[in-house]
Each structure stands twice: as C-alpha cells, then as structure tokens.
C-alpha positions in Angstrom: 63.7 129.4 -165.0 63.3 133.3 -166.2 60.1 133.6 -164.9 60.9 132.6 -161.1 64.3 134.4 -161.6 62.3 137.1 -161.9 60.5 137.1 -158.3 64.3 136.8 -156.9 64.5 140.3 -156.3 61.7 141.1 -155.8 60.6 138.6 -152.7 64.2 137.9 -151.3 65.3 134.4 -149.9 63.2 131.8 -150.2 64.1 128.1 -149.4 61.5 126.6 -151.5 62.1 129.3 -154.3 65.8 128.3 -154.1 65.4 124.7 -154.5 63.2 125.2 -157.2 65.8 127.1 -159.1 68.2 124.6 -158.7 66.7 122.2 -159.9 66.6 124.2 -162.9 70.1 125.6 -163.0 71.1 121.8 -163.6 69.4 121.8 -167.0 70.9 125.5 -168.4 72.9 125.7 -171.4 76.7 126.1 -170.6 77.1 128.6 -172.5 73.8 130.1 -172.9 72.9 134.0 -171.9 73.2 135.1 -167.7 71.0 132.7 -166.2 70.1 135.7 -163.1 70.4 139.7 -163.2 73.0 140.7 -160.6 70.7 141.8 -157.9 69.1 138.4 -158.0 72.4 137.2 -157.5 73.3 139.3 -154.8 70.4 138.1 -152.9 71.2 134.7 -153.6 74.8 135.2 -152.1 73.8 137.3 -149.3 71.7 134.2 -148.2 75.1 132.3 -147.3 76.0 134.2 -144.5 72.8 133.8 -143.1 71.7 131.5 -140.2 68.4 129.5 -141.2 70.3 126.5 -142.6 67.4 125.3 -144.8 67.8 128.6 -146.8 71.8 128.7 -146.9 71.4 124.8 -147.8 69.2 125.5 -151.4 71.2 128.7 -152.0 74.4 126.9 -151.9 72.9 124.1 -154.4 71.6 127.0 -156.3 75.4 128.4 -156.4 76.7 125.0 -157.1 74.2 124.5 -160.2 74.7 127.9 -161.6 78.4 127.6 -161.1 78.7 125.4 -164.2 77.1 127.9 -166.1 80.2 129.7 -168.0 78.2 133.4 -168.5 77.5 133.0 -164.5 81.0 132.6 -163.4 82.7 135.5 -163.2 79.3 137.2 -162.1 79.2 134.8 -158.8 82.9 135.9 -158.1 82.0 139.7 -158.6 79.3 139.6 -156.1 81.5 138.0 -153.6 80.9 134.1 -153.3 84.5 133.1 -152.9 84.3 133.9 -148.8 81.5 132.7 -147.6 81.9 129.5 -149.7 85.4 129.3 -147.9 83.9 129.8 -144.2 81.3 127.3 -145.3 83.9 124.9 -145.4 84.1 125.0 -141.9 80.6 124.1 -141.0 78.9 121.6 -139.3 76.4 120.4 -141.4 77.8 117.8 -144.3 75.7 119.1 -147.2 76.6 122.7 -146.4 80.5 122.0 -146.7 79.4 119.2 -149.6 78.0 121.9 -151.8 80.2 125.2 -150.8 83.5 123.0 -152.0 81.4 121.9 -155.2 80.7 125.6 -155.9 84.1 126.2 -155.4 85.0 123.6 -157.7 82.3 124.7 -160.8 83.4 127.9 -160.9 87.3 127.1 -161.4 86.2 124.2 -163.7 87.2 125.1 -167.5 87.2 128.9 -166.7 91.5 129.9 -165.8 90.6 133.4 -166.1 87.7 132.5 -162.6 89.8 130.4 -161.2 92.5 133.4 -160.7 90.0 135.7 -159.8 88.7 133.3 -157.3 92.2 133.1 -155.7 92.8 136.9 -156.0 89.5 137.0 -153.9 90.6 133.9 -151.4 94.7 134.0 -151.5 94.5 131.9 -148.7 92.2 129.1 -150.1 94.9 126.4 -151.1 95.5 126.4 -147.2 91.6 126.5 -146.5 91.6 123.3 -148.8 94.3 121.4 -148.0 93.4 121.9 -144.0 90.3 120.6 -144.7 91.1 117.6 -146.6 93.6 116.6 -143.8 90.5 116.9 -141.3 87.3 116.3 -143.3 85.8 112.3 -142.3 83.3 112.7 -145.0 84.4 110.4 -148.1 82.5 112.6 -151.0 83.8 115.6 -149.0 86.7 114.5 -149.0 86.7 113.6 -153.1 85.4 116.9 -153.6 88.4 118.6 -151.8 90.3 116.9 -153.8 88.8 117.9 -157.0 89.1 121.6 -155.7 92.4 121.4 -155.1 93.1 119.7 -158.6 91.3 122.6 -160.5 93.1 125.2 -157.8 97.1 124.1 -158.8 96.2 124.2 -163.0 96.9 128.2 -162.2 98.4 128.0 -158.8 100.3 124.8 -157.9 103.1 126.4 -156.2 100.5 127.9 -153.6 99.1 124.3 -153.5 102.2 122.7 -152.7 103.3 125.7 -150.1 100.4 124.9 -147.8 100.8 121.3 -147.6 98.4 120.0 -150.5 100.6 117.6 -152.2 101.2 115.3 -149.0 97.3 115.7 -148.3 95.9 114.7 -151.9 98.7 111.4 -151.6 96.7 110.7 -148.6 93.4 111.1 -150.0 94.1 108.7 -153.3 96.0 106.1 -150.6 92.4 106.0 -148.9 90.3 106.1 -152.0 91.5 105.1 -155.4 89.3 107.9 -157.8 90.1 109.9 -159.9 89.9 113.2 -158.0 92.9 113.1 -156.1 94.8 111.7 -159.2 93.2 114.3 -161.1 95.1 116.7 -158.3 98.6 115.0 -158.9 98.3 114.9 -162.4 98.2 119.1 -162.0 100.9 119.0 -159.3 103.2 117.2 -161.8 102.8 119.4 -164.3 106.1 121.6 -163.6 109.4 120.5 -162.8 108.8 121.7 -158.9 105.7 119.8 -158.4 107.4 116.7 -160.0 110.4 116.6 -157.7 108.2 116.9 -154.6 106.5 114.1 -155.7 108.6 112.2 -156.0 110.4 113.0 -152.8 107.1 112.1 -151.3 107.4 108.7 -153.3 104.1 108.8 -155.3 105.2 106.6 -157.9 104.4 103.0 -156.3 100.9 104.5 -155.0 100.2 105.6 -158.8 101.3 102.4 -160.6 99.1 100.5 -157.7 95.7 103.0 -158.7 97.0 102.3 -162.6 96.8 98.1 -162.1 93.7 98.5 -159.9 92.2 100.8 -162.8 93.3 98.0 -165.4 92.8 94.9 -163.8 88.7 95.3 -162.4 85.9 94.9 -163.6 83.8 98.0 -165.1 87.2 100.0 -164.1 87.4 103.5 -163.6 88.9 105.1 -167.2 88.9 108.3 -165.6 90.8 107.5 -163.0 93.3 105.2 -165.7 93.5 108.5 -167.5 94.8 110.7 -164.7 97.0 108.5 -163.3 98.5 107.5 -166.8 99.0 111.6 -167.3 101.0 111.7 -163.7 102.9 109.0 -164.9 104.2 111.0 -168.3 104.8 114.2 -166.4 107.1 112.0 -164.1 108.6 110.4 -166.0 109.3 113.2 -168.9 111.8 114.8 -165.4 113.9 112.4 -164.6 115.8 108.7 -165.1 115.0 108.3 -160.9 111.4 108.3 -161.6 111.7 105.8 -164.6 113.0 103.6 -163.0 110.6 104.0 -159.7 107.5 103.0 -162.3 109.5 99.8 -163.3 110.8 98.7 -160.2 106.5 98.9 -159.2 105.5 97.0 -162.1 103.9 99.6 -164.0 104.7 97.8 -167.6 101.9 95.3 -167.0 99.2 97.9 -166.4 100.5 100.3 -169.2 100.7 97.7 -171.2 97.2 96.4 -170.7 96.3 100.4 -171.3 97.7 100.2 -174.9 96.1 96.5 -175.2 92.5 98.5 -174.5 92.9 101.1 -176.7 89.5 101.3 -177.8 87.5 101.2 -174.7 90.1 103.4 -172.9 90.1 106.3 -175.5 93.3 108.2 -177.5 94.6 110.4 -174.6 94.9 107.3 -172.3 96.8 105.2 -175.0 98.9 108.6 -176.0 100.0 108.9 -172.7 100.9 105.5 -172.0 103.2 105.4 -175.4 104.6 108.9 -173.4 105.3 107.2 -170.4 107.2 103.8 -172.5 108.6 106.3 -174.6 110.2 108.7 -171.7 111.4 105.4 -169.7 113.2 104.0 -173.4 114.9 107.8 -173.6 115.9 108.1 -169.9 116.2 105.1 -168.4 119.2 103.2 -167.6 120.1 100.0 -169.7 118.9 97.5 -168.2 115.6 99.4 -167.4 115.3 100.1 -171.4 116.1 96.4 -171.9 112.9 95.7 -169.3 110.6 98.1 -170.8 111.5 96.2 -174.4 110.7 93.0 -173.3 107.1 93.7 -172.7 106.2 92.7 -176.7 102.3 93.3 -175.4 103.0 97.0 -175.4 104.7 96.7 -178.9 102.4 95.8 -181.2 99.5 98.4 -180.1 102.3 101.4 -180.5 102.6 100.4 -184.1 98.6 100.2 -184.3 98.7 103.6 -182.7 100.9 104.9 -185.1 98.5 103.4 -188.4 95.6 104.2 -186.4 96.0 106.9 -183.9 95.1 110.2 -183.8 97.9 113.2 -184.4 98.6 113.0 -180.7 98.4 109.4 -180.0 101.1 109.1 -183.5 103.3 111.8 -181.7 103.7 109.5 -178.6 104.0 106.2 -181.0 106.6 107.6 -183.1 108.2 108.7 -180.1 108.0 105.6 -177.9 108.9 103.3 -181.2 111.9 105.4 -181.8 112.9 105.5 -178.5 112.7 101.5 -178.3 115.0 100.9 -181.8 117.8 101.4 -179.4 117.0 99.2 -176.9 115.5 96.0 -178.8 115.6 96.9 -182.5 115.3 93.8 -183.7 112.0 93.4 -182.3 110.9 96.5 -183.2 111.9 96.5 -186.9 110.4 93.0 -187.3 106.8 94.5 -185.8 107.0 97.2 -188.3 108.2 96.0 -191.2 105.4 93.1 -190.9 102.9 96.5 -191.3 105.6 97.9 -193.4 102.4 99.7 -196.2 101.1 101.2 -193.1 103.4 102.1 -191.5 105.6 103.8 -194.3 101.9 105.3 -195.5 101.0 106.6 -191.7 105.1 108.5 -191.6 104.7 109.9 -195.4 101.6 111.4 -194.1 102.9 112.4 -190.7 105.8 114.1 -192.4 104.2 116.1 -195.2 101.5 117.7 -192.5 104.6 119.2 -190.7 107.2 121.8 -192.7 109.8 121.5 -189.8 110.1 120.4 -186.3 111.5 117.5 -183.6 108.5 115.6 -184.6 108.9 115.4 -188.2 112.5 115.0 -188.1 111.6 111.5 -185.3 109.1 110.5 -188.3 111.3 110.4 -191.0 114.1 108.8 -189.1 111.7 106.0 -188.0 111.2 105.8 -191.9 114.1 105.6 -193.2 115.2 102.8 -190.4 111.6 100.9 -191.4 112.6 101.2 -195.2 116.7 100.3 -194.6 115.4 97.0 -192.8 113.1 96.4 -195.5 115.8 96.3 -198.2 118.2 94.2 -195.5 
C-alpha cells in the first residue's frame, strides 16, 4: 500500500491507481500509522468534484475504505471531504451516492471528536440526510442513510430531530426491518426529547413488531434484536405511557424469548431486556406490573443473569428482580430461594465490589428479602 501511495502525488488521479488502493485500504490496521501523506490526500479529495465518473467512483471507495482507518479520520475532514461527500448525495449514479453516504458514515463511526468536526464542516447535513432518505428508492442507500443518521444524532440528535429525521428513520425500519434504522432510534431515544417525540410519533408497536420478528425467525438478526431491545429501555426508563405501549403490543413474549436466548444473543441484549422488565415493574401501572409478572419465562433467566451475568447484565437483574418482589413476590422469592447459594453468593459479591451507591443498596435489599424468606 506505501509504495503505490507513494506515486499519489506524484502522478495525480488515476482510476485504476484508486481502485487499487482500495482494495488495500480494506485490509489496514485501524489503528495503525497515516495510511497517505496529506497531499496524496488532497489529490484524492480533489478527485470528487471532478467529472469523469469512473475516477470519482474509486476515489470515493478509496475515501470509504480509508475512512475506517482511525489515524485517517480527522485528516480526510481537514482536507475537506465533508462537502463534496454531501453534494454527492445528490447524484445520479447509485454507487456514487452508495459510497459518499458510507464515507460519511466511517468517518463518524467510533470517532465523536470527527463526527463534530464533520458537522462543524456540514451544519446542514442532518437535513442533507434526512431529505435524502425521504427520497432515495435504493434499499442499501437507503440502509446506509439510516446508519449515517444513527452515528449523526450520538452528538447531534436535536439537529436530527429538527430537520425531520425521526419521522424518516420510522419510515425506513417500517419498510425494512434491519438494524440501521433501529440503530438510528436507539440514538434518538437516548435523551428525554428524543424519547417524547417518539413516542408522539408512536414507535413503540413498530419496535416490539422488529423485536418478535428478530426473535421468532430463523438465523434472526441479533443486531437488529440488540438495537431495538436498547430503544425499548431508553423508552421505557421516561415514562409509565410508554410501558404500558410495549405491553399493550405484546413485547413480553419477544423479551422474554430474549432472556430465554441468552447465550446466542449475548450480555448487552439480555441486560437490556432485564432494563426494559425492570423499568415496566418500577413505572407501570398495577395491573401492567401484574402482566409483566406473569410471564414466569422471563423469570427464571433474570435469576440466571444475576448468578451468571456479567456486572452489567447483574445491574439490570438485580434491578428487574427487585422491581418484580412488588408485583408477584411470591413467585419471585420461590425462584430465588430455589438458587438460594447462588444467589446469596452472586449479592455478597456484588455488594463488597461497590463501597456505596443505588446499586449496592438494591443488592443488599434483594438479600436480605432472599435470606428473610429463607428463614420463613
């Protein structure tokens, strides 16, 4: 790769050259030195605004590679890529607006401090995005915009929301259940703002619909289970309207087939799903509490959660089993007091990691309950 990086400056744009490169920008180390000097990357740039599409087609892919690289980042943004990327957008040809959005994408991805410089460049680009995902026919386009926008409102959701994004990502998940536009709403929910236009906009059924599809298919997306599931606890975590949205849509079967699948689904999906029982058993009205209780499939995988889980996953348990006590302790109590050396084991542990805190103080209450039912 150094060695034709080299001839960069030196002979200008090439399409063949570019597509070369690449090619080989797909296979850098993240985080290994600046894959190109900065004039090499100021010819690469320039070649976007060009007009021979076979050279502004393997720049762009060039871009698109090298924007994963973490050294390269900031160094695309400096030398101006955010603009032309954002009139590329707008152009004819698929693969041109394909790749310019994935650029986009890369070089927010995992980097906050690019992704504000890239809207300090662009302040106009959540409208950009959201304008073209309400007109783009392309489906991978269309996932791609999606993404971008997800990655966009992790630092700027209010802009997001201001040009119209939240109604347009709804639309795209509505039309294709992935995990891009869910990816999107998870971000959007993740201040109190973003949650109450949500649910204005009545995103709940729609998410507990992608959560069952997730859970019920075969060879289902996880990714898509996860972002959904992370929606779901940001919703729910604002208010006793949304918990009792994701009931009234029958989210307890999928979020209890979540916890059921704890293995194959991983520790943040099964973390977040104790979140989201756990908010709905705090917030919830009674007889939604008394629902979410009854759904004995989801209780027995908190309590292996708690034995088993990691120190997020035993947050959530502790919190969802507390939570639960007061809607059906019986049931609760008789689950863990059947594990009752685990259990007391997993809270000693819990408890003497942690010197203070709302945690720790949940732990030891759910021991002391565990060990007064035990002598009763």
């Amino acid at each position: 790769f150094s060695v034709l990086a080299q001839t960069l400056s030196r002979l200008g744009s090439s399409a063949g050259l570019y597509a070369v490169l690449a090619n080989l920008a797909r296979h850098l180390p993240e985080d290994g030195p600046p894959a190109l000097e900065q004039s090499a990357l100021e010819v690469v740039v320039s070649s976007l605004s060009g007009t021979d599409e076979c050279i502004m087609t393997n720049a762009v892919g060039l871009c698109m590679n090298l924007a994963r690289h973490v050294p390269t980042k900031s160094r695309l943004v400096r030398v101006g890529i955010v603009k032309p990327l954002a009139y590329m957008m707008e152009h004819p040809d698929e693969v041109l607006r394909l790749r310019a959005v994935g650029t986009l994408a890369n070089l927010m991805e995992s980097h906050p401090e690019t992704s504000a410089k890239v809207f300090l460049q662009s302040p106009d680009l959540a409208r950009r995005l959201t304008y073209a995902l309400h007109t783009e026919y392309d489906p991978e386009i269309r996932l791609a915009l999606a993404r971008a926008l997800g990655l966009l409102a992790t630092r700027q959701s209010d802009a997001v929301r201001r040009a119209g994004g939240s109604e347009a990502i709804i639309t795209a998940l509505e039309e294709t259940p992935s995990w891009e536009p869910a990816y999107a709403l998870l971000n959007l929910s993740s201040t109190s703002a973003g949650c109450r236009e949500l649910l204005e906009l009545e995103v709940v059924p729609l998410l507990v619909k992608s959560l069952g599809r997730g859970s019920a298919e075969e060879g289902s997306d996880s990714k898509l289970i996860r972002q959904v599931t992370g929606a779901l606890a940001n919703l729910t975590a604002e208010s006793a309207e949304a918990c009792k949205q994701v009931v009234a849509a029958g989210a307890m079967l999928g979020l209890a087939y979540n916890l059921n699948l704890r293995p194959s689904l991983g520790s943040e999906v099964v973390a977040w799903t104790a979140c989201v029982i756990g908010h709905m058993s705090v917030l919830a009205s009674k007889s939604v509490k008394v629902s979410v209780a009854k759904r004995t499939d989801a209780l027995a995988p908190l309590v292996g959660l708690l034995v088993e889980g990691d120190t997020f996953g035993q947050e959530m348990a502790i919190f969802a089993l507390l939570a639960l006590q007061q809607a059906r302790a019986a049931d609760i109590m008789e689950l863990l007091v059947k594990s009752s050396t685990q259990v007391r084991s997993s809270l000693r542990h819990f408890i003497d990691l942690r010197d203070t805190g709302k945690m720790r103080s949940r732990a030891f209450k759910l021991l002391r309950s565990v060990e007064l039912a035990m002598v009763v």
